[in-house]
N, C-alpha and C positions, 0 to 999 in steps of 0.2 A: 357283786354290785359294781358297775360301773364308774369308773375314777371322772373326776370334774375336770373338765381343762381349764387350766386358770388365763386370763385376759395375758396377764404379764405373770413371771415366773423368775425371782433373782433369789432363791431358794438352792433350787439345781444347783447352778450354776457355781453358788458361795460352796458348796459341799464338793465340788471339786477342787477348790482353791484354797480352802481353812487353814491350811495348814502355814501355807507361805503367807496371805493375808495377817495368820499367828503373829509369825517371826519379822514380817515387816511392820506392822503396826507397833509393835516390843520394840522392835529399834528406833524408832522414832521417839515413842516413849524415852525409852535409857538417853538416846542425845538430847532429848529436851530442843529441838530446833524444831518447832510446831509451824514456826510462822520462815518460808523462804529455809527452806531446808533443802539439801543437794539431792533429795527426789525426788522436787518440784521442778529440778532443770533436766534430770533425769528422765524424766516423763514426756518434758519437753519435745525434748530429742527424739525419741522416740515417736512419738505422736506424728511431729512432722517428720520423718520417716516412713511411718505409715501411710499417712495421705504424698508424701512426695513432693511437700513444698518445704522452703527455705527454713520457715521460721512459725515455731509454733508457742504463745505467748500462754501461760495459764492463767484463768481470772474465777473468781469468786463465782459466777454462774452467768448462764447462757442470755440471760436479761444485758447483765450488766460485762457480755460480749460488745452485745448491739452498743453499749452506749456509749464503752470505748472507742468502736468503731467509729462512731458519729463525731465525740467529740473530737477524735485525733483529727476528723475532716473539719471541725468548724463549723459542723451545722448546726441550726441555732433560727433564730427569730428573722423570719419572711422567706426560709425556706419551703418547698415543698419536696415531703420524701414519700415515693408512690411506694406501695405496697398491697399486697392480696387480701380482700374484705374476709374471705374464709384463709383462715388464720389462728394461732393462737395470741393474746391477748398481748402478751410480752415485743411484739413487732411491732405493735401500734401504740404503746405508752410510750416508749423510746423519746422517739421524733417529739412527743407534747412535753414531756419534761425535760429535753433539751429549750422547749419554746418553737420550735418548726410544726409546722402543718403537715400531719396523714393525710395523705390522696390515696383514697381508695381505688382500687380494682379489680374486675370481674376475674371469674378465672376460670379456667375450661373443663368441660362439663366431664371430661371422659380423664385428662388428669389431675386433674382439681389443685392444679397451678396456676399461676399468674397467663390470663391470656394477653398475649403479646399485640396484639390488634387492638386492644382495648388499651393497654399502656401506651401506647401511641396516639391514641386517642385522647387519651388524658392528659396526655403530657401537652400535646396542642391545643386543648383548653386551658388547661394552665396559662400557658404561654399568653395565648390572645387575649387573656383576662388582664395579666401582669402585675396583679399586687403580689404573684409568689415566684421566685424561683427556682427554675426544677433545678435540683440539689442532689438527690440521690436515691437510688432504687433497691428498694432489698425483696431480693427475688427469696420467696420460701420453697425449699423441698420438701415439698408436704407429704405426711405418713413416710418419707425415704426414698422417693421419686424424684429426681435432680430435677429442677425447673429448665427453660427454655434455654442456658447461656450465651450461647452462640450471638442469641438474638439480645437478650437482656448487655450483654457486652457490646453491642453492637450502637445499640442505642446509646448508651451510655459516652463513648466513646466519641460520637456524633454528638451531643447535646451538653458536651462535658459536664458529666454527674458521675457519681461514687457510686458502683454498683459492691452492692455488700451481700453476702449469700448468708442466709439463716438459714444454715445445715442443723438445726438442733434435731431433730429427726432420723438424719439419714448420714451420719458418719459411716462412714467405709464402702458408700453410693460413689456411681464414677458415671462420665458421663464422655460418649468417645475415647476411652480409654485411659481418660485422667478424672484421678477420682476428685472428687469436692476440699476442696482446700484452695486448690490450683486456679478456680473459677471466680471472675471477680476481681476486683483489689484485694478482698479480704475474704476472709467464710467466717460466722459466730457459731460455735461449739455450746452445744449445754451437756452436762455429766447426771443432769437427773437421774435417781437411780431405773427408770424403764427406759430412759436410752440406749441405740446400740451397744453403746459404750457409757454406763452407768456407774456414776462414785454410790457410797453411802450418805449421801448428804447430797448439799449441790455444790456446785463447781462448773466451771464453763472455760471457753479458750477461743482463741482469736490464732486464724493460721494467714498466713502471706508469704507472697515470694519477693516484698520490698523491705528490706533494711531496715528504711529510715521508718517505715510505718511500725516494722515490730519494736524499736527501739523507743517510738513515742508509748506505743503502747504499754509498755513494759513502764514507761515512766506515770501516765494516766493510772496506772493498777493499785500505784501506790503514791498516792496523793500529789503527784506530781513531780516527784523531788528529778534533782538533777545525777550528777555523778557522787556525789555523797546524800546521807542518810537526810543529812537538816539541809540542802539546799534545795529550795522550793522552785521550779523554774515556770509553771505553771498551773491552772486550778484542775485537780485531780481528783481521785475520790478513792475510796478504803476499798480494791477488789481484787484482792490478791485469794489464787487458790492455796490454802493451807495444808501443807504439808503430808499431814495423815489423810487427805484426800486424796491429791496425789498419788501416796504409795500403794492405796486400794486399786487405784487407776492402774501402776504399774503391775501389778497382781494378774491383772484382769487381760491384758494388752496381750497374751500371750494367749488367749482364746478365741481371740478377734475373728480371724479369719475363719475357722473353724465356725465361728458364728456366725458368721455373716454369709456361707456356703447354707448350713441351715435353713436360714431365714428364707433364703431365696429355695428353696427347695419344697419348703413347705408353704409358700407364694405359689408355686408351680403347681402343686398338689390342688390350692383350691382353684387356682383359675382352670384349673381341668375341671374342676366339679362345677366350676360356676358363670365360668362363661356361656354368654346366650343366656343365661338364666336370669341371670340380676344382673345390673355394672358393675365393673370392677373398674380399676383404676389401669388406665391403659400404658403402657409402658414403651413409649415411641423409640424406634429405631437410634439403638446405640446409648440408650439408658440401660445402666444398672443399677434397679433400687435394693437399697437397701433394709428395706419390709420392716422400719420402726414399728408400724400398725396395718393391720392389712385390711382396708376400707371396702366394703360393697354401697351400693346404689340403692335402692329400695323405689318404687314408684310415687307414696307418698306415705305422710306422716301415720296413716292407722293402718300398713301394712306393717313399716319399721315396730310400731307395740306391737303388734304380734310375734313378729320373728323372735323383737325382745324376749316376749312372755315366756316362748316355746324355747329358747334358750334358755331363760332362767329355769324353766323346768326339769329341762335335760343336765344341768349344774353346768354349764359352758358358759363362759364368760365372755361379756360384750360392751362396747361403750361407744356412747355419741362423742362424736370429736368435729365438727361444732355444734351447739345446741342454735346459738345465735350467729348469723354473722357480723363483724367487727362495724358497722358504719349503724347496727341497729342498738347494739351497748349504750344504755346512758351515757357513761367517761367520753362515747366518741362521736356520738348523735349530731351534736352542735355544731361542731369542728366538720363534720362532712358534710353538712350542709351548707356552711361557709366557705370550703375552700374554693367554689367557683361562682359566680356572680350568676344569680338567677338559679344558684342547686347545679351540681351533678348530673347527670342522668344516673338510670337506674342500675342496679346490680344484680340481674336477674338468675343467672348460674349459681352464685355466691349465695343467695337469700332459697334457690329452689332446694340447694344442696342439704342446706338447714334440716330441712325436712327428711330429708332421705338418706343420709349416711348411716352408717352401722358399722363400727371396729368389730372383728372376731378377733379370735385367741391370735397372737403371734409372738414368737419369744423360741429361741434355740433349742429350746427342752422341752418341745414338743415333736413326735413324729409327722409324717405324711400321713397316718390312718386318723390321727386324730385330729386332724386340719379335713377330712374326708367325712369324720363324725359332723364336723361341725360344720358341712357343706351341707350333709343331708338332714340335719335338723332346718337348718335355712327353708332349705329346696321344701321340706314339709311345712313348712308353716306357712308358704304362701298361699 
């Protein structure tokens, strides 16, 4: 009988590491230091080591990365923070319960990133309307694809806005030779467990190469306080990563690389099966993604139920990632209609994409034959 390929797979992976997982979890236990424990800093270290910047801040999960992020900047009511209509959900609440306005943006058809033509465009609507000001950009790497930076910095830097990267995706992605952390003022981390880098729970992290930013952060994480526990120095909020997450974290940090060699390996394996065939997600000169999810294209909506079908029959596991895009959500419907006087234009990439994406299997503990399987089940079903 033929074995299933599972979508994500953190199975494997724990059955290499049980053991130390064991003994690190034990020890946390017996010190009883659950909350800000010395392998919450230990992690730290590590982490930003890994990515190569300064300062790597742990927080309670990749949501409440972004909101650290925003508040340490002040953003807040009569902002506008632009960001990608195809997205996950957690990018566009941010900015509304700080009280700032999501501007959406189209995003490009072959990476299904923030298109940069269109952010520029936005941003000069924005402008010439002027009830908002452009405040700040949080570029996504979607599915593990580093977004445009060069250019998202570029702008930013011109327009003076806070370009913030939503890495939740594509930890250990680099992009010219520096990985994601580096990009940006800041990058938001999420530790969900199908992330490259996945806790048992959630958990998330804030990386920077500015001081004073990690150091606000670090104080935002936990309710704001100052250099002692009771002094309050401003309005903060409970997101601290706990401890026994962390040391999962650290357990895990030692396969990284190993994994992220994988991931791209078996990336490779289907874009040989499947390029020309279907789209894939194109990978421009001097990106390295880091394959969170590995997305195909599909023509339209009743070919994707097929592929579906013919996958679920074969036991291969698949997922839409998005179902909707972000400006068609009731939560965000209103608010992008609003942010520019007489509506928006339209979001045609973002809303066609809807229709057509298809996640196959991708996860470390998979081979090349079976990213091969699961090319030719595709390939037959069209």
């Amino acid at each position: 009988m033929t074995a299933p390929i599972a979508l994500f797979d953190v199975k494997a992976q724990q059955a290499l590491i049980r053991p130390e997982l064991d003994r690190r979890i034990a020890a946390v236990l017996d010190s009883g230091r659950f909350i800000n424990g010395p392998e919450v800093g230990e992690f730290e270290e590590r982490l930003a080591a890994f990515a190569g910047c300064a300062h790597a801040v742990g927080v309670s999960s990749g949501t409440d990365a972004l909101q650290i992020a925003m508040m340490a900047e002040g953003v807040g009511r009569g902002d506008a923070v632009f960001l990608p209509a195809f997205t996950y959900t957690a990018t566009a609440e941010v900015p509304l319960v700080l009280g700032a306005t999501p501007v959406f943006v189209d995003v490009e058809a072959e990476t299904f990133n923030i298109d940069i033509a269109d952010l520029e465009r936005r941003i000069a609507l924005v402008k010439k309307d002027g009830r908002l000001r452009p405040r700040a950009v949080v570029g996504v790497d979607l599915f593990g694809l580093p977004a445009d930076w060069q250019a998202i910095e570029a702008i930013c830097a011109r327009e003076g806005m806070f370009a913030l990267d939503d890495a939740a995706q594509a930890f250990g992605a680099a992009l010219h030779g520096k990985r994601l952390g580096r990009w940006g003022h800041a990058a938001a981390l999420s530790f969900y467990p199908t992330k490259t880098l996945g806790a048992y729970g959630d958990g998330g992290a804030l990386l920077t190469d500015d001081a004073a930013r990690a150091d606000l952060y670090r104080s935002l994480r936990t309710h704001g306080e100052g250099k002692t526990r009771y002094e309050v120095e401003r309005t903060g909020m409970n997101g601290r990563l706990d401890t026994i997450q962390a040391t999962i974290l650290l357990a895990k940090m030692g396969l990284l690389e190993g994994e992220l060699a994988q991931r791209r390996r078996v990336g490779a394996a289907y874009d040989a099966a499947l390029s020309g065939r279907v789209g894939v997600q194109r990978n421009p000169t001097g990106a390295e993604n880091a394959y969170g999810l590995y997305t195909i294209r599909l023509p339209e909506a009743a070919t994707r139920a097929r592929v579906q079908a013919a996958l679920g029959e074969a036991k291969i596991g698949c997922g839409i990632y998005y179902p909707k895009a972000l400006h068609h959500q009731p939560a965000y419907a209103a608010h992008h209609a609003a942010s520019v006087a007489g509506g928006p234009p339209a979001l045609p990439v973002s809303e066609a994409l809807c229709h057509q994406v298809l996640s196959l299997p991708m996860h470390p503990y998979m081979s090349e034959a079976d990213a091969a399987r699961a090319a030719a089940a595709v390939l037959a079903a069209l």
